[in-house]
C-alpha positions, 0 to 999 in steps of 0.5 A: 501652081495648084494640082489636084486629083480626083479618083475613082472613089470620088477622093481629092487630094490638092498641093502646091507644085513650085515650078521652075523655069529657067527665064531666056531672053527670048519673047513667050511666042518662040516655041519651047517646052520644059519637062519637069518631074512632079512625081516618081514611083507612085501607084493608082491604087484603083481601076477608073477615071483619075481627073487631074486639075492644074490651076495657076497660083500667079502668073508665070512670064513665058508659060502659055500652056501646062500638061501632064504626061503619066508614064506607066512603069515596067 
């Protein structure tokens, strides 16, 4: 998959992610989540909006749905 952030400032910045999945034998409708890492110890420099875009590359079997979830440090 694609991520790409846009800050405050208006600068966008886009990478590959590789996700991994296990595959089970069970269909794609029994619900299931997975929390992959995508990045650790990074730092949102400015005060603002920062707009996260996740944009499939292929078709993943199973996965239906992809969210991110930002964890502030202590």
């Amino acid at each position: 998959m694609r991520i790409a952030v846009t800050t405050p400032d208006s600068l966008r910045s886009e990478e590959l992610f590789l996700l991994a999945i296990p595959r089970t034998p069970s269909p794609a409708a029994l619900i299931r989540e997975a929390a992959v890492p995508y990045r650790r110890a990074i730092r949102l420099g400015r005060t603002g909006d920062y707009r996260f875009t996740v944009t499939p590359t292929r078709p993943i079997r199973g996965v239906e749905a992809v969210g991110l979830t930002i964890h502030k440090d202590r």
